[in-house]
Structures are given as structure tokens and as C-alpha cells.
SETORKE-309373 format. One record per residue (C-alpha): residue in three letters; x, y, z. Coordinates in steps of 0.05 Angstrom, whole numbers. Example, Ala and Ser with C-alpha at 12.3 -4.5 7.8 and 13.67 -1.06 7.14 Angstrom:
2
> res/X/Y/Z
> ALA/246/-90/156
> SER/273/-21/143
***
This chain:
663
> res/X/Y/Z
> UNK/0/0/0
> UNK/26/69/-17
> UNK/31/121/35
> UNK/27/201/21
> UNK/78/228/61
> UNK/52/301/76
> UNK/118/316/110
> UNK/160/314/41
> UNK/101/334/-10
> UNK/94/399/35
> UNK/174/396/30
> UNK/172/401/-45
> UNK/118/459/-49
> UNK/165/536/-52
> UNK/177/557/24
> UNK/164/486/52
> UNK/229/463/74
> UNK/207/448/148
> UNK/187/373/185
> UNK/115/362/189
> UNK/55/389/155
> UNK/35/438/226
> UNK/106/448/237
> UNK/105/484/166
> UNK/35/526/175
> UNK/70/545/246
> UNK/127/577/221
> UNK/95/613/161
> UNK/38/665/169
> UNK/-20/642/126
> UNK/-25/696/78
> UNK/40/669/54
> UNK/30/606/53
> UNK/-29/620/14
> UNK/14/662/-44
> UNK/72/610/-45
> UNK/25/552/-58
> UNK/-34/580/-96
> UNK/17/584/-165
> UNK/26/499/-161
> UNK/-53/473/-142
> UNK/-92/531/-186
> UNK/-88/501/-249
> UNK/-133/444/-228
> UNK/-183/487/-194
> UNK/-176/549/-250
> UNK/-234/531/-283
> UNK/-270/522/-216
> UNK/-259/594/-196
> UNK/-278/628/-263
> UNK/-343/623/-301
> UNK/-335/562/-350
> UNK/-363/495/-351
> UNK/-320/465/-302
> UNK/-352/487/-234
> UNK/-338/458/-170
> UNK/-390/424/-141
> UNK/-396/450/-68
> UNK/-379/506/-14
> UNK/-395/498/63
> UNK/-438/543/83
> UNK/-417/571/145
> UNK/-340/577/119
> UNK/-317/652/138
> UNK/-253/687/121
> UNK/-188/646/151
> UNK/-140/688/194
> UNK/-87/688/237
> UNK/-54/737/279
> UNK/9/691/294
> UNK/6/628/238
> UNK/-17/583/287
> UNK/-97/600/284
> UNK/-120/563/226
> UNK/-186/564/241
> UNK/-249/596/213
> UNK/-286/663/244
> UNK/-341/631/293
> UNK/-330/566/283
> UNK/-312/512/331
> UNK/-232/503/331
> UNK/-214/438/322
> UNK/-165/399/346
> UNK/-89/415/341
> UNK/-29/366/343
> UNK/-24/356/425
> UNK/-104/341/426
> UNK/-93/278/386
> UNK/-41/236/429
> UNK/-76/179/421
> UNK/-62/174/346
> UNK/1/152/328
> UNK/47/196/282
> UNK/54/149/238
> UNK/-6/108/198
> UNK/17/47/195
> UNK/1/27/265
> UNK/-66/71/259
> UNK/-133/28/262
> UNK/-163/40/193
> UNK/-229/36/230
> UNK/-220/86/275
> UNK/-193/135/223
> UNK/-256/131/179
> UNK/-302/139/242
> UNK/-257/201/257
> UNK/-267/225/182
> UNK/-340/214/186
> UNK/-348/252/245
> UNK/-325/319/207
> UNK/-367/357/177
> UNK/-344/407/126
> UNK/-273/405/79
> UNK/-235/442/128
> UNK/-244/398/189
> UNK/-231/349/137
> UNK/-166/386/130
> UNK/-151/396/201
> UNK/-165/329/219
> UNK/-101/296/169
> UNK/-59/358/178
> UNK/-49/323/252
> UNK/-13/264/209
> UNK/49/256/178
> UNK/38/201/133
> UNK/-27/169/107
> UNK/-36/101/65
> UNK/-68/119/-6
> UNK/-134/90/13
> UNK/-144/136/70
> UNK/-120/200/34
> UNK/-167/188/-22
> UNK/-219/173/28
> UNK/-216/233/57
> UNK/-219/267/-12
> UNK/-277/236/-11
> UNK/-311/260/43
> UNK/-292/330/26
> UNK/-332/323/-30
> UNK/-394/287/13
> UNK/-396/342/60
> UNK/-390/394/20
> UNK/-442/368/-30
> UNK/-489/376/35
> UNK/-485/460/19
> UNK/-499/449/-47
> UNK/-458/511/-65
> UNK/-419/491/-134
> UNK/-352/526/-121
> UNK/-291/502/-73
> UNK/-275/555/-30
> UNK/-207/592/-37
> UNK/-189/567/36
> UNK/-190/495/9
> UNK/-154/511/-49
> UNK/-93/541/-17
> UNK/-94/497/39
> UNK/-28/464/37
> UNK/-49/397/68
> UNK/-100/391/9
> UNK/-45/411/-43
> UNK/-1/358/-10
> UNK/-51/301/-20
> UNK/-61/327/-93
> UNK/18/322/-112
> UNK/23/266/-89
> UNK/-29/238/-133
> UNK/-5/279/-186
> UNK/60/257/-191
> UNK/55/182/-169
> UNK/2/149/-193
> UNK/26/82/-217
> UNK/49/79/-134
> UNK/-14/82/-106
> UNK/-65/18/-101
> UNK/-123/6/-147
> UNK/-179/28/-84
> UNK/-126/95/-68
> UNK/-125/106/-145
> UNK/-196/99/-174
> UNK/-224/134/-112
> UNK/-175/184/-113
> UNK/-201/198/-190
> UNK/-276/186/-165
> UNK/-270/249/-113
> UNK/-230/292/-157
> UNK/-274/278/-213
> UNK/-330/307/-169
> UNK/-300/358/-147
> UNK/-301/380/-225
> UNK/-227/390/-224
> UNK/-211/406/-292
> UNK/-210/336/-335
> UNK/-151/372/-377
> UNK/-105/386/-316
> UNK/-40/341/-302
> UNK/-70/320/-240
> UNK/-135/278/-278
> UNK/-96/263/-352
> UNK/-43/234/-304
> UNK/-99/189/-250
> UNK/-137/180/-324
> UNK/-75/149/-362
> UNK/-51/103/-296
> UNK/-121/70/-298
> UNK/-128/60/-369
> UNK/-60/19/-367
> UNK/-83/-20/-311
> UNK/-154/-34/-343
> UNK/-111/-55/-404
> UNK/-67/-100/-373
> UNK/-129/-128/-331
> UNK/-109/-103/-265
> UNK/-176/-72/-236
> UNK/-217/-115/-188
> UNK/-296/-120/-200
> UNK/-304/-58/-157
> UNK/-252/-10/-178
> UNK/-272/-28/-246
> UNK/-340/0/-228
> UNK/-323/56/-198
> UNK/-274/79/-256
> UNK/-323/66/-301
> UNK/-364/120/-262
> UNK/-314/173/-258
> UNK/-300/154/-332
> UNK/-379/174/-356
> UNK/-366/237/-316
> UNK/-298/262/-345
> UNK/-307/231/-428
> UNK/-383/214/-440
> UNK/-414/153/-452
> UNK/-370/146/-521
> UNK/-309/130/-488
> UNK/-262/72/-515
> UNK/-249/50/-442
> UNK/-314/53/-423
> UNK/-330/-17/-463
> UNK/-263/-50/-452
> UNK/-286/-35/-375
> UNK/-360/-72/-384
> UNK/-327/-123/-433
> UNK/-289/-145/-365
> UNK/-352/-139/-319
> UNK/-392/-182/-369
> UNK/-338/-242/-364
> UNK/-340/-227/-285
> UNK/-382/-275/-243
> UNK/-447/-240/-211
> UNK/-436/-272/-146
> UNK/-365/-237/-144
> UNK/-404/-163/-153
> UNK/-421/-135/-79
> UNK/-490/-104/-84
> UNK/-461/-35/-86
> UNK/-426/-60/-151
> UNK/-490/-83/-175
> UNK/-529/-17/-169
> UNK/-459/10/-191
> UNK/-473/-39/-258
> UNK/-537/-11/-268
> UNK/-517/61/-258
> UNK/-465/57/-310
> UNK/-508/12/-370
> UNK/-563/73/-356
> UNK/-512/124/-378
> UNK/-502/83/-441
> UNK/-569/76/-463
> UNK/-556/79/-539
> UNK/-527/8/-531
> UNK/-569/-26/-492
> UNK/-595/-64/-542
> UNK/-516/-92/-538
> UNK/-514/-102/-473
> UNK/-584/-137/-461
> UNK/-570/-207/-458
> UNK/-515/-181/-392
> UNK/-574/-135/-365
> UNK/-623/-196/-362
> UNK/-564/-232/-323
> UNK/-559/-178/-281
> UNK/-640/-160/-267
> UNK/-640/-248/-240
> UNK/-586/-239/-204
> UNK/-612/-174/-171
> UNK/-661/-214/-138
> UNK/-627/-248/-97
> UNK/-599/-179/-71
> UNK/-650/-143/-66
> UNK/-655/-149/19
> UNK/-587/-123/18
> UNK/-603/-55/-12
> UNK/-613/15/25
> UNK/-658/62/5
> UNK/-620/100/-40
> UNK/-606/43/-76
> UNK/-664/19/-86
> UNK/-681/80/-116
> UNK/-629/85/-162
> UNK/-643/17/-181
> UNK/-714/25/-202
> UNK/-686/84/-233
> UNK/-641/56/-281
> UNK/-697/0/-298
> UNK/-739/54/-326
> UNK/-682/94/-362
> UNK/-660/23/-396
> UNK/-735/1/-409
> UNK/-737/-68/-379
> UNK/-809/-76/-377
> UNK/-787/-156/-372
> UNK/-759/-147/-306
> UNK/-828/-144/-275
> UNK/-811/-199/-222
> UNK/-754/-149/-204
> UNK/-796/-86/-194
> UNK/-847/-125/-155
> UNK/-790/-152/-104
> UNK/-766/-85/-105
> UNK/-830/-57/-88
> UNK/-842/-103/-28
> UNK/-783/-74/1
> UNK/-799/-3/-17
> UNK/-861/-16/31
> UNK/-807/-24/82
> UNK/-773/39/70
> UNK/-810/87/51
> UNK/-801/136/116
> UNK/-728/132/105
> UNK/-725/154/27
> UNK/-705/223/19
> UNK/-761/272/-21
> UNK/-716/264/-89
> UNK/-711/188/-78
> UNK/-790/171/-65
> UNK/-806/217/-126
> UNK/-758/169/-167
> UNK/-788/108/-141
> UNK/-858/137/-163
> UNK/-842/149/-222
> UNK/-820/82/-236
> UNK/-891/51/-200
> UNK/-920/92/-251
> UNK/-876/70/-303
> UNK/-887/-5/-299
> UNK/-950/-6/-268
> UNK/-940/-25/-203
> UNK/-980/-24/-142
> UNK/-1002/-62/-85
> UNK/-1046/-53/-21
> UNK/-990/-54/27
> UNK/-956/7/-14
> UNK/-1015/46/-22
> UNK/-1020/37/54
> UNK/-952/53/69
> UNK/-953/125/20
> UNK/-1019/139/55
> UNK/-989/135/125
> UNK/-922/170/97
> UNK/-960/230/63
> UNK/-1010/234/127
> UNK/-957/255/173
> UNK/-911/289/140
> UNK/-953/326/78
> UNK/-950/396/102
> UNK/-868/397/103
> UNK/-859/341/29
> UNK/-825/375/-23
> UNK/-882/397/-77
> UNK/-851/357/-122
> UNK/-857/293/-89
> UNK/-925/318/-73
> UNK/-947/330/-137
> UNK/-913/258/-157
> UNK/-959/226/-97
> UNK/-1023/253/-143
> UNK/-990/227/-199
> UNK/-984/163/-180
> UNK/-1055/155/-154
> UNK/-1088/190/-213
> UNK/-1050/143/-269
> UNK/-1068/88/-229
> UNK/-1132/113/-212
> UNK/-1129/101/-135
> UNK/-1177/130/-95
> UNK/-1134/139/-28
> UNK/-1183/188/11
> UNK/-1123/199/61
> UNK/-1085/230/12
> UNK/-1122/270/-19
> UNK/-1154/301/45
> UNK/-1080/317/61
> UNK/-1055/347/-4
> UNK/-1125/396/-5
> UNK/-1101/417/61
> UNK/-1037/426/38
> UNK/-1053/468/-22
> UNK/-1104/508/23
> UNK/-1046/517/73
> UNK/-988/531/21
> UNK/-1012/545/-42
> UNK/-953/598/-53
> UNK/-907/536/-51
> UNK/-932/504/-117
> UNK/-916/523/-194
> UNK/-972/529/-241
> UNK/-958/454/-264
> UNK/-951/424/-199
> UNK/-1025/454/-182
> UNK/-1040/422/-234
> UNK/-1022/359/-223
> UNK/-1054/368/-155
> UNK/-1128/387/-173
> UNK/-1123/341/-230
> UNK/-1132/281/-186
> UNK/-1198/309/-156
> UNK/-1232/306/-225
> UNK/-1202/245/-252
> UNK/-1224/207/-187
> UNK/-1288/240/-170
> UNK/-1280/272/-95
> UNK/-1292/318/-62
> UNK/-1249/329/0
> UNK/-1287/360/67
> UNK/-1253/427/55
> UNK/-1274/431/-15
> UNK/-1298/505/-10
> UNK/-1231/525/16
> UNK/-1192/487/-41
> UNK/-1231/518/-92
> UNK/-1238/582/-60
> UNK/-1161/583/-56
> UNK/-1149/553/-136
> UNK/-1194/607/-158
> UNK/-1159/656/-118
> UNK/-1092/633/-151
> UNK/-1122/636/-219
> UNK/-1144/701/-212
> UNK/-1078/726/-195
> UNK/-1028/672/-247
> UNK/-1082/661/-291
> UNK/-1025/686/-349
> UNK/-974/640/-312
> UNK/-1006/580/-329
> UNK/-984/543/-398
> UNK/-1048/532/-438
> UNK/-1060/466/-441
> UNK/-1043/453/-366
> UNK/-1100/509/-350
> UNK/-1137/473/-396
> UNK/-1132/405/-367
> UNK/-1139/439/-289
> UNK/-1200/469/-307
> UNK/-1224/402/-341
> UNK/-1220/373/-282
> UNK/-1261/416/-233
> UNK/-1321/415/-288
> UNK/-1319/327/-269
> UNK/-1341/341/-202
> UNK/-1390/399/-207
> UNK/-1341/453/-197
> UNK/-1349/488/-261
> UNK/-1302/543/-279
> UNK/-1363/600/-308
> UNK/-1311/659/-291
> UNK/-1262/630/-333
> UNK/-1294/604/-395
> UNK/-1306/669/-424
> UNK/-1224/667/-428
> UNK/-1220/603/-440
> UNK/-1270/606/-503
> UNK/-1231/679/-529
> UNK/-1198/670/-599
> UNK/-1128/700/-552
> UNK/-1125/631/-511
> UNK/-1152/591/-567
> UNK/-1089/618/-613
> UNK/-1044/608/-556
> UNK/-1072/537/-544
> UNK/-1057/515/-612
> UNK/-990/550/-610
> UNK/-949/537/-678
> UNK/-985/481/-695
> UNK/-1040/481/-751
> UNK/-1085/448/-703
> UNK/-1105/436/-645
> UNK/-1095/363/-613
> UNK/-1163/320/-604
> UNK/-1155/322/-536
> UNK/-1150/401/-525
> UNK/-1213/395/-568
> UNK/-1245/349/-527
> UNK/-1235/376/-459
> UNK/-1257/453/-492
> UNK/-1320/414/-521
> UNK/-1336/383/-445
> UNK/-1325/455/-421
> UNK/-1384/482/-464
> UNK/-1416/411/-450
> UNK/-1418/437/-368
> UNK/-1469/489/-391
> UNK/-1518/438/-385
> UNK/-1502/434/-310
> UNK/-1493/516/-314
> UNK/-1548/540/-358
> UNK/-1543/621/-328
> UNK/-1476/623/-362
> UNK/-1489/671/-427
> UNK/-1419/683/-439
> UNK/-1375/662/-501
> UNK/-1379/602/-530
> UNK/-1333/556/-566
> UNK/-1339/563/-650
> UNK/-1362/509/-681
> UNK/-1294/495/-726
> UNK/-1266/478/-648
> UNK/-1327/430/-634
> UNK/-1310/354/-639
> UNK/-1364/302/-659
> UNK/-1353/248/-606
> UNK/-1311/248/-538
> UNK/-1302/174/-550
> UNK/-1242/175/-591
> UNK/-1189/111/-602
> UNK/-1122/158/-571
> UNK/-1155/206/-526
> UNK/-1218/196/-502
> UNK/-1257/233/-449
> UNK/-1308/169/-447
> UNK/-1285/102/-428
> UNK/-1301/45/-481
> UNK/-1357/-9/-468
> UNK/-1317/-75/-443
> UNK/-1329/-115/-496
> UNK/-1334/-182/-463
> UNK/-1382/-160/-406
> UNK/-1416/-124/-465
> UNK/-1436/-191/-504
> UNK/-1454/-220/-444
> UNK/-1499/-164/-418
> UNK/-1528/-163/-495
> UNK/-1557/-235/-505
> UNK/-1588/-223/-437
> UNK/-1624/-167/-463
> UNK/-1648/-209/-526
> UNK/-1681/-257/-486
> UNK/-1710/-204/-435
> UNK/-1731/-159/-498
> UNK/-1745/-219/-547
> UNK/-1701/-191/-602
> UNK/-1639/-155/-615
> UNK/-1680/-103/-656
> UNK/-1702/-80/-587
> UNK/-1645/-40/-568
> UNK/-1586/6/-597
> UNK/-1512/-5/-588
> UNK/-1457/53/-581
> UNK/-1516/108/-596
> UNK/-1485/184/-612
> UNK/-1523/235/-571
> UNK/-1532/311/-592
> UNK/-1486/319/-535
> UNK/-1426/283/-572
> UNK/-1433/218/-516
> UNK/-1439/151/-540
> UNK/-1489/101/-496
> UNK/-1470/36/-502
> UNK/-1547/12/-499
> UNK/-1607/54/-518
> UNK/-1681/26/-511
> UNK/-1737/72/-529
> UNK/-1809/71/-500
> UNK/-1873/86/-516
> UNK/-1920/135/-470
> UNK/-1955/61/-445
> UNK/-1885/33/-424
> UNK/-1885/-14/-488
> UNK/-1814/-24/-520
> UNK/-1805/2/-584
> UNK/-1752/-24/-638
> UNK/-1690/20/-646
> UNK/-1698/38/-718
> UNK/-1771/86/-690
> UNK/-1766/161/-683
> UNK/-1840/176/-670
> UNK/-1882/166/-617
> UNK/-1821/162/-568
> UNK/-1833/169/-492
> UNK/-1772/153/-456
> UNK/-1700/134/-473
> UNK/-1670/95/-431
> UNK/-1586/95/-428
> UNK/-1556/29/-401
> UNK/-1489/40/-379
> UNK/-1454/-28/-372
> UNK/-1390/5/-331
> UNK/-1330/-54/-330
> UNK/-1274/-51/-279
> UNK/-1239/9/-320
> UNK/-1293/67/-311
> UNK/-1284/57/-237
> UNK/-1224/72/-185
> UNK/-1176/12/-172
> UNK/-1210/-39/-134
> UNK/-1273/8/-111
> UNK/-1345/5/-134
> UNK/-1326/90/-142
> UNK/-1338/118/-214
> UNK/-1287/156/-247
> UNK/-1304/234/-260
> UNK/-1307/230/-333
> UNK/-1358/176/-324
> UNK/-1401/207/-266
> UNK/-1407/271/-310
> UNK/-1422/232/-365
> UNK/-1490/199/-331
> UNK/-1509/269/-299
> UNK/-1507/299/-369
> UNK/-1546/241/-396
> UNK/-1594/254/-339
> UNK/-1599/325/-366
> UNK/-1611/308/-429
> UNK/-1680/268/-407
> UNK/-1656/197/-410
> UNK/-1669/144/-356
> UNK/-1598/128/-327
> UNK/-1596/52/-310
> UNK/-1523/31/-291
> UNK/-1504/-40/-297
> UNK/-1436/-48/-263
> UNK/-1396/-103/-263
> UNK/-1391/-123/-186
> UNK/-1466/-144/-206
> UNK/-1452/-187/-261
> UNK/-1398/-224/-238
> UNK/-1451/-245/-180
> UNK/-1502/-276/-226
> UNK/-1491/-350/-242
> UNK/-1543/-365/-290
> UNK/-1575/-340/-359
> UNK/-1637/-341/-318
> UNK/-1612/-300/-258
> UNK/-1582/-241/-316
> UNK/-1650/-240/-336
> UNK/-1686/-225/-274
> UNK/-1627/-175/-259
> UNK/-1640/-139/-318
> UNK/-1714/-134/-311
> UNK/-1706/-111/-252
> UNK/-1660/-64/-263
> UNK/-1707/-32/-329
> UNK/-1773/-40/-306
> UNK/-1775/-34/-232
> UNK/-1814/26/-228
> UNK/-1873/3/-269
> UNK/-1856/-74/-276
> UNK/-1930/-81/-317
> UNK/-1907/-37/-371
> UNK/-1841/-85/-407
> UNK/-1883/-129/-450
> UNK/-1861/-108/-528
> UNK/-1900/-79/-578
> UNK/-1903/-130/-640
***
């Protein structure tokens, strides 16, 4: 194992010619220091401290001016002083005898890049592993400040410079961990890729990846640092998953696994190459998958999505399982990732659902709106009707409104619609979205107003002090932006607007022209209707011939002047007599069978969806007799004969004299 000897690589920096890394800040004042070192590190960092596209990646917050009145303060304005050379007696000088253990848990316990600093300046040599470890964590806590620039005081420190040269000028010394982490932390730390210090780390790993040097892990982390420095086109890049592919999966920890997936995500042009490895590796993962923290769990699901494995559903569904387990421990970014990929393949269970519920319960008013917004996502795509969420999120909006952009409101409201509720503080939500419209209103893009708006008109909360915009030629140019046309669904949901008028018959203001109106809202790509399920259609149907007598009795998938299709239509006569499809005259009553399968209600309820519930109270406007024939009925019934009764009882119960047909 190499060892940087701070002692000598301060020695060879202009003005260090003293023992020991503190005996050298001692004996200089620190302004000097600073100027005598600043000439050798800078070119690494120049990019960092100009504008250009090389930024460091973090600053710590609280770091203040460094000064000293006699070179021995080293220590940050109001912060805590760490530390100096007398405080840590226990430690030995020298590393070799140190407990690796105890240094890491030392490391871990600092908390910003210069008690990073002040912690090794206290040693006088340090084995490559550690020194590149704690270039690591000078990256982890800084990253916590998410400020993208190192500060000077880092820079110039001498004990960082000393860990650097050393790097710099002896790479082929060091050991494959001290090496490829060394280039991990530097390479996050966005230290310029064309600087000595990187082409020098870069060219040392390439030879050993050549000469098949690299270990399962340091392969994967190179190959990390690699994607970040050259791209996803870089030549060592496939020698690097060449040598993973001929690696046995029960060598690969299952950090090197999520590592794995991490890196064949970046390279998603060739995944079609690198399939036959990925289904190798989505098996494997199985077995692995009780191993996994939440962040990597995450990142797995992640990476699943990116690389489309829609055949890994066994692997999402272990996944999920386990996501049950942590979902008070992911971080806001991390659940919105695993969302997304629910949402992706499909996924959901009970014990989920229960676990988001309790999740979102107790912690809604301080989520991120982003994972907020994701949380409605999720339930409206898989239409869930989780009451507990969505009594939280409408308190949430009532409560922070300010807090959410013009799309993530609407991803919120949407949900309402979609799933038909109302929440109990429904006044107050819509009191405080109209409230926000009134004031954004021009904020909003136009087809996310128009799909908010949409929404509220599926439960009764019709927007009449906005359709007179909405309906304007101004919006309805914006709408259709550059393109010739507008999209059938913009079209649709502007039609249902003027459709609500049945429900709002005081509104006299604009209406929609007729080259905007649409013929039908059930449409094959987007409808605003769902279609008849075709199955518990025929079955429904040659109930209703022997009930009726004939098929001539009734209408299927009948257009109405409102642009809805019924999926059955029987007409009667003023005496109750049924009257064959093809008469116009003489007719009494329509009545509209809806025969609603599992898809025009929320998953695993007996609740309709909006677009269906306004669908029967517009039909119910229109004079027809409503009679809904859901599926939770039929899927009862075991006989021809019991259908029968079911449907005569379900058309004729009010006057059950008045069903015999008129030859």
C-alpha cells in the first residue's frame, strides 16, 4: 500500500522546507502560505474559480474568512476550533500502526472540507486509501451546501495541495482502491478533466484496465468517474463492461450491482448490446434485493426505467415489497424516483398504497411539492382512490398554495376530477385555486390550464368565470400555439367545457366556435369516455335479447346531440311498451344502459371515475333514464336465468307491468 507522506510533499511545495505538515503552517503566516502555494494547485481548480463549464461542485456554508494573527490559528471566524497536534495523542504519528477503522469513524465525524483538512494535517503520513478517502468526504460534506464552487481556503490549503501532488506525480504507486477513488473524488469535485493532475490518475487506470489489473469494484467505480470526465462514447468505457460481463455476478457486492446498473443507464444507446448481460444482471438482482438501502433501491428502479426493462417485472415487484419497508427513510428526491417508476411499470399493491398513505399523512404539510405533486400522480395514473391522501394534499394546497408552480397545481387538482371527490374542505380548495387563478391566470401554460380546469367541471365545480377566457380566440391561438391544429384532446376537454353548460345553464358568456367543436368524446387515442368492455358487453347483450325478445329492441354505441356515446339505448312508448331502435316517433322515454366494467371505476372500488359520473349526470340532463349495470353485479349472477331477472329488474322496476313489447 502506498503512503502520502505530507511531510516531504509539503517539502517540495516553494517555502516548505520544514518537518511536518503543522510544523510548516507554524512557522509561516498564512497569507503566505497562501501566495507561495496558490501558483502549483490553481491550475486544477482554474476553471473552478472562473465562469466556464467546469464548476466545483460544493462550498460549506458557514466557511468565513481564515486568519491568523500569529500562523498558528488556522481556524475559521465563529467556528468551533478543532483539534491541534497535542489534542490527538492517542493517534500515532505514523499510519501504519493507525486502526483503519477508527480513522474513517474520525473522518465521518467531520463535517465540512476544512475539518476534513484539520483532521489529516495532525498526520504525517497516510496510506493511499485513506487519503483518497478523505478526498472523498470533502466532497460528501461539501455536496451537503450544495454551493458549486470550492472555496479559496480549500484551495490554498497546503495539506490539500499535498494530498493532490502526491497523486499527481505518483500514480502508478498508489493501489487500485487509493487510485480509482482518488479519481472518483477529484472527478466530483469538477477538477478540470484537462489538468495534469486527472490526464495523469486517467492514463494510470487506463493501463491497468488494459493489462487487466482492476478488481470487480474499482472497475466499477472507474467506469463512473469515466462517464463523468469523457461521456458515454469512451473507448475504455466498453473494454471496462467487456471485463464486468466475463466477471461472475456472485463476485459483484450489491453496491457493484447498483454500480452496474448506474453505468449501463448512462449508455443507453447500446443497450440493445448489452441486453443479454442486463437480463443476467435484473436475475441476479433478486437475490440482492434485501441487501439494498434506500438510495439504492431507488437508483435501481431508476435505471430500470431509463434502460426500459419492462421484462424485469418480477424485479420491480421484489423491489416494491421492500420499498413498503422503506419508505419513511427515502429522501423527497428518492420517493419521487421510485414513483415514477410505479408509474412507469405499473405497479402497485395494497400494502404500498397503505404505506404512502401513512407516509403523506404525517408528513404532507413539510414534502417537497414535487414529491407531492408525484404522490397525485401516481394515484391519478393508477386511478387510486386513497381518501387519506387526498384530504391531506387539499389541506396542503389550502395551507401553502404559494409553494406550488402552475404545473404542480396542476397535477394536484387534476386528481380530484379524474377520481371523483370531493375532500371535506372543498370550499376552501376551490376558494383558494380560484384565488390563484385570478392572480397567475397568465402564468399558467395553456394546455395545463386547460386540463386543471377540465378537471373541476368532473365534479360539479365548473369554472363559469373562466370560460369566457377560455372560449376567447387570444387563448384559443395560444392553445394551438405553432401548430395548424389543435390536438383531439384540447378539443375534447374545450368541447366538455361548453358541455358543463348543461349543468350551468345562467352562463351567457362566449362560446366555443363550431370549427373547435369535436363530434364524439369517444375517440381511439384520447378519449374523455371510457369504451364499453367488450366481453361483459356480449354477455350483458344476449341477456337483453331474451328479456326484450329480439336484438331489434335495443341500440348499441348510440351518438347523442351531446357528442356521448351510450352503449345501450331502448326507447319507450307513452304506455311503457318497447319500441324497436330503428322508430323516431311516438317516443316516450329513452333509456341509457351503462354497462360500466372494472376500467370506468377507481382501482378496486365500486367508485366511478369523473369523466364517467359527469357523463350519466349529463345524460340525466338530457332526459334519459340512467340505469347503470356495473360489473360487481354481473360477476354475481350464475345463471342465464338470474341475468334476466337482474336486468328486468333493473329496467322495469318502477312500473314492472309496462315491459311487455309492442309486436
Amino acid at each position: 500500500m502506498a503512503l502520502i507522506t505530507l511531510r516531504r510533499n509539503l517539502c517540495h511545495l516553494p517555502d516548505f522546507r520544514i518537518n511536518g505538515a503543522l510544523g510548516a503552517l507554524k512557522n509561516q503566516p498564512v497569507h503566505h502560505v497562501h501566495e507561495a502555494v496558490k501558483g502549483h494547485l490553481y491550475p486544477w481548480f482554474f476553471c473552478s474559480l472562473q465562469p466556464g463549464p467546469f464548476r466545483v461542485r460544493f462550498h460549506h456554508a458557514c466557511c468565513k474568512k481564515f486568519h491568523s494573527e500569529n500562523g498558528n490559528d488556522l481556524h475559521p471566524v465563529g467556528e468551533p476550533v478543532f483539534p491541534q497536534v497535542h489534542d490527538w495523542d492517542s493517534f500515532e504519528q505514523n499510519l501504519k500502526n493507525m486502526d483503519e477503522e477508527l480513522f474513517y469513524r474520525r473522518l465521518n465525524n467531520c463535517t465540512s472540507p476544512e475539518e476534513v483538512l484539520s483532521f489529516i494535517s495532525t498526520l504525517q503520513t497516510l496510506p493511499d486509501t485513506m487519503a483518497a478517502g478523505a478526498l472523498q468526504r470533502i466532497c460528501e460534506v461539501g455536496e451537503k451546501d450544495g454551493d458549486e464552487r470550492l472555496p479559496k481556503e480549500v484551495i490554498e490549503n497546503p495539506v490539500f495541495q499535498a494530498l493532490c501532488v502526491q497523486f499527481e506525480q505518483e500514480p502508478s504507486n498508489l493501489s487500485n482502491t487509493g487510485l480509482v477513488t482518488a479519481l472518483q473524488a477529484l472527478t466530483l469535485l469538477s477538477v478540470d478533466p484537462q489538468s495534469s493532475l486527472l490526464l495523469n490518475l486517467v492514463a494510470e487506470c487506463q493501463h491497468r484496465v488494459k493489462t487487466g489489473g482492476l478488481e470487480v469494484h474499482s472497475l466499477c467505480v472507474l467506469a463512473e468517474s469515466l462517464l463523468k470526465l469523457r461521456g458515454p462514447g469512451c473507448a475504455t468505457l466498453d473494454l471496462i463492461i467487456y471485463q464486468l460481463q466475463a466477471e461472475k455476478l456472485e463476485d459483484f457486492t450489491s453496491e457493484d450491482i447498483v454500480a452496474l446498473y448506474r453505468i449501463l443507464q448512462a449508455c443507453t444507446e447500446k443497450v440493445d448490446q448489452h441486453q443479454t448481460f442486463l437480463n443476467k444482471i435484473n436475475s441476479f438482482s433478486l437475490s440482492i434485493v434485501y441487501t439494498l438501502s434506500p438510495k439504492s433501491i431507488s437508483q435501481m428502479l431508476t435505471a430500470l426505467v431509463v434502460l426500459d426493462q419492462t421484462q424485469a417485472l418480477p424485479l420491480v415487484i421484489k423491489l416494491g415489497k421492500y420499498v413498503v419497508r422503506h419508505i419513511p427513510h427515502f429522501t423527497n428526491k428518492e420517493l419521487g424516483k421510485v414513483l415514477e417508476a410505479f408509474i412507469y411499470f405499473g405497479h402497485h399493491d395494497r400494502f404500498f398504497i397503505t404505506a404512502l398513505e401513512q407516509h403523506v399523512v404525517s408528513l404532507c404539510l413539510t414534502l417537497d411539492p414535487e414529491v407531492v405533486s408525484k404522490v397525485m400522480e401516481y394515484c391519478s395514473r393508477k386511478q387510486i382512490l386513497s381518501k387519506p391522501i387526498l384530504n391531506a394534499v387539499a389541506e396542503t394546497f389550502v395551507c401553502h398554495s404559494e409553494k406550488f408552480s402552475p404545473s404542480q397545481i396542476s397535477e394536484l387538482i387534476e386528481p380530484f376530477g379524474k377520481l371523483n371527490y370531493l375532500p371535506p374542505n372543498a370550499s376552501a380548495l376551490f376558494r383558494k385555486l380560484e384565488d390563484t387563478l385570478h392572480t397567475h391566470f397568465n402564468s399558467f401554460p395553456p394546455k395545463t390550464l386547460l386540463k386543471l380546469l377540465h378537471s373541476c367541471s368532473l365534479i360539479e365545480c365548473h369554472p363559469v368565470n373562466f370560460m369566457g377566457k377560455i372560449f376567447s380566440p387570444y387563448f384559443l391561438q395560444k392553445l394551438q400555439g405553432e401548430e395548424s391544429y389543435l390536438d383531439r384532446l384540447s378539443l375534447a376537454q374545450l368541447q366538455l367545457l361548453l358541455t358543463s353548460i348543461l349543468e350551468c345553464p345562467f352562463y351567457k358568456g362566449p362560446k366555443l366556435l363550431p370549427k373547435y367543436q369535436v363530434k364524439s368524446f369517444l375517440t381511439p387515442c384520447c378519449s374523455l369516455e371510457t369504451p364499453v368492455d367488450f366481453h361483459l358487453y356480449k354477455y350483458v347483450m344476449f341477456g337483453l335479447i331474451d328479456l326484450l325478445g329480439a336484438r331489434s329492441y335495443f341500440a348499441s354505441k348510440v351518438l347523442t346531440p351531446y357528442y356521448y356515446t351510450i352503449d345501450v339505448e331502448i326507447k319507450l312508448d307513452e304506455e311503457g311498451f318497447v319500441l324497436p331502435f330503428t322508430f323516431h316517433e311516438d317516443v316516450h322515454k329513452r333509456i341509457a344502459l351503462c354497462i360500466d366494467g372494472p376500467k370506468r371505476f377507481c382501482l378496486n372500488s365500486k367508485h366511478l371515475l369523473g369523466k364517467e359520473a359527469i357523463k350519466q349526470r349529463h345524460l340525466r340532463l338530457l332526459g334519459y333514464q340512467v340505469v347503470q349495470i356495473p360489473y360487481y353485479d354481473i360477476e354475481t349472477l350464475k345463471s342465464k336465468l338470474e341475468l334476466v331477472e337482474y336486468l328486468q329488474r333493473k329496467l322495469f322496476s318502477q312500473n314492472e307491468k309496462e315491459y311487455w313489447l309492442q309486436n
